[in-house]
C-alpha positions as CSV (number, residue, x, y, z in Angstrom):
1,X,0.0,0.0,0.0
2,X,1.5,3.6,-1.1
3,X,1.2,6.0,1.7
4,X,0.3,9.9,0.5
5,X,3.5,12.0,0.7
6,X,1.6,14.3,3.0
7,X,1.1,11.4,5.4
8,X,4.8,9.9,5.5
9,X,4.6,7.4,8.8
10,X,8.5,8.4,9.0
11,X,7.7,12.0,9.5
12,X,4.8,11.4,11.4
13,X,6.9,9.1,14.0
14,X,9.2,11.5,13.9
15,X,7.4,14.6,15.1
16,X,5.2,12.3,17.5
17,X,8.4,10.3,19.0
18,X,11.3,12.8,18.8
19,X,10.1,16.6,18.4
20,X,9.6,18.3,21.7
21,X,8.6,21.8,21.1
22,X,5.4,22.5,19.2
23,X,4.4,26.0,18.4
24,X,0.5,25.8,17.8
25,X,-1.1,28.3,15.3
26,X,-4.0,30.0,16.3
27,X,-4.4,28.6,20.1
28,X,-6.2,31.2,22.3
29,X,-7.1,30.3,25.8
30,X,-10.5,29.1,24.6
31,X,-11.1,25.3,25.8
32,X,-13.5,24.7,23.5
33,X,-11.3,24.8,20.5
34,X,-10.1,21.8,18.7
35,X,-6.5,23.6,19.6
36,X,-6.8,24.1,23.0
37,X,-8.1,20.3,23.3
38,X,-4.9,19.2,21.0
39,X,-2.6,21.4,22.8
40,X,-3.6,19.5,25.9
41,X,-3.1,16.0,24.7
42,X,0.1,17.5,23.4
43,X,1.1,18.3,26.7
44,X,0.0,15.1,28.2
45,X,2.2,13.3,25.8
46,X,5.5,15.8,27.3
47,X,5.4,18.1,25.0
48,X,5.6,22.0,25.6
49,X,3.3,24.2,24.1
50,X,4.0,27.3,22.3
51,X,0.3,29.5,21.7
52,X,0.6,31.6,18.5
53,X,-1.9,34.1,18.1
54,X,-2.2,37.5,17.6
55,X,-3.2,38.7,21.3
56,X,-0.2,36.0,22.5
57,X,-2.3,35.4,25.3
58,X,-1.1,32.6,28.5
59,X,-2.4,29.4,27.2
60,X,-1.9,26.4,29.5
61,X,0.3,27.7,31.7
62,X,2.9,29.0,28.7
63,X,3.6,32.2,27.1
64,X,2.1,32.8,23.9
65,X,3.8,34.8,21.0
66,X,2.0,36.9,18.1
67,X,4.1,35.5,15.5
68,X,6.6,32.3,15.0
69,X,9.4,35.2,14.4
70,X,8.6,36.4,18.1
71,X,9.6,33.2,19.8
72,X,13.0,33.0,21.2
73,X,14.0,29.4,21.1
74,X,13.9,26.8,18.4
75,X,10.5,25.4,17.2
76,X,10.7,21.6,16.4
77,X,7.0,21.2,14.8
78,X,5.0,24.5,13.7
79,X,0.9,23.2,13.9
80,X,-1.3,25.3,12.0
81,X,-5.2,25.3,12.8
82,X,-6.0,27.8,10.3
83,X,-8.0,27.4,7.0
84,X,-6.7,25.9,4.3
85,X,-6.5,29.0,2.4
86,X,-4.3,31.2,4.9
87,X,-2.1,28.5,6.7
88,X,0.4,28.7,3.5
89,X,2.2,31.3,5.1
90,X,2.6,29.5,8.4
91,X,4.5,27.3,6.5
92,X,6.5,29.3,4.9
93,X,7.3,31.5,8.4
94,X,8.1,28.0,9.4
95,X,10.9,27.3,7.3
96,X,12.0,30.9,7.4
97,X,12.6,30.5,11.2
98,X,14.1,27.2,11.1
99,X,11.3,25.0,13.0
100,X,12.0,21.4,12.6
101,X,8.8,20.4,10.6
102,X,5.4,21.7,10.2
103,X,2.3,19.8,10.5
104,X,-1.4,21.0,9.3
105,X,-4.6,20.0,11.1
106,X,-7.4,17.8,9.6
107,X,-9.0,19.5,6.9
108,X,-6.2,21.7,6.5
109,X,-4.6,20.8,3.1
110,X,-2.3,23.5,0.8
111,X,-0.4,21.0,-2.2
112,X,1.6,24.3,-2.9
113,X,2.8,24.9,0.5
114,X,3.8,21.3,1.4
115,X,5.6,20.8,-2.3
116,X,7.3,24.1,-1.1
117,X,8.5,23.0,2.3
118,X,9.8,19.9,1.3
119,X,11.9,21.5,-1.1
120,X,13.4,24.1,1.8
121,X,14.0,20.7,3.6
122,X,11.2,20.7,6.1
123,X,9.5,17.6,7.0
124,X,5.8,18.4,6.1
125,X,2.3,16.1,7.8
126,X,-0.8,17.7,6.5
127,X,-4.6,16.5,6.7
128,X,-4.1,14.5,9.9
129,X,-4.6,14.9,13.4
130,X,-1.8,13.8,16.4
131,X,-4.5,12.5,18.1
132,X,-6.0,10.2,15.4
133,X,-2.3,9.3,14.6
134,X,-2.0,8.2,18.4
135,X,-4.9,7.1,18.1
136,X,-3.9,4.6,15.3
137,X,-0.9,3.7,17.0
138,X,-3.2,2.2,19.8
139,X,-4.6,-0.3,17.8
């Protein structure tokens, strides 16, 4: 069975098993956001959290920052919840500020942006969800 590129189980492994530090686009302290509820499990799982959104408001106990260009410490995995349309240019901030990889919610699919971020070198998991993927794992 061919795996989609956007759904590499090496990269996906990867950023589950190994990347620590995930920078999540568009979490505001509201708990009943898919992000806030993601950002949680991610923090269950050890990782740390870092809220990007405009108003960089205290999410879970950490600091948020308006932009991925404001944080002052290396991003491994940049994941956007934004639409589909505007979360290209999370991907390219990504890259531009060295983050280790970028994933892109469920539903959140951009062919150009990935194609462009594999070529800068950046891993790239798009249409998927950490928790399904752990999920799956489970079975």
């Amino acid at each position: 069975m061919t795996t989609a590129p956007h759904l590499d189980p090496t990269t996906i492994d990867w950023m589950l098993d190994e990347a620590t530090t995930w920078a999540i686009v568009g979490l505001s302290g509201n708990p009943d956001r898919t992000a806030y509820r993601i950002a949680e499990l991610l923090q269950s799982r050890g990782k740390k959290i870092v809220p990007i959104h405009p108003s960089a408001p205290v999410v879970l106990g950490e600091q948020g920052y308006a932009s991925l260009a404001d944080v002052p410490f290396r991003i491994d995995v940049v994941d956007v919840f934004r639409r589909s349309e505007d979360a290209g240019r999370f991907a390219d901030e990504a890259v531009a500020v060295g983050a280790g990889g970028v994933w892109f919610q469920l539903g959140v699919v951009d062919q150009a942006a990935f194609e462009r971020t594999r070529a800068a070198g950046v891993p790239m998991v798009m249409d998927t969800c950490p928790a399904i993927e752990w999920r799956q794992r489970a079975r």
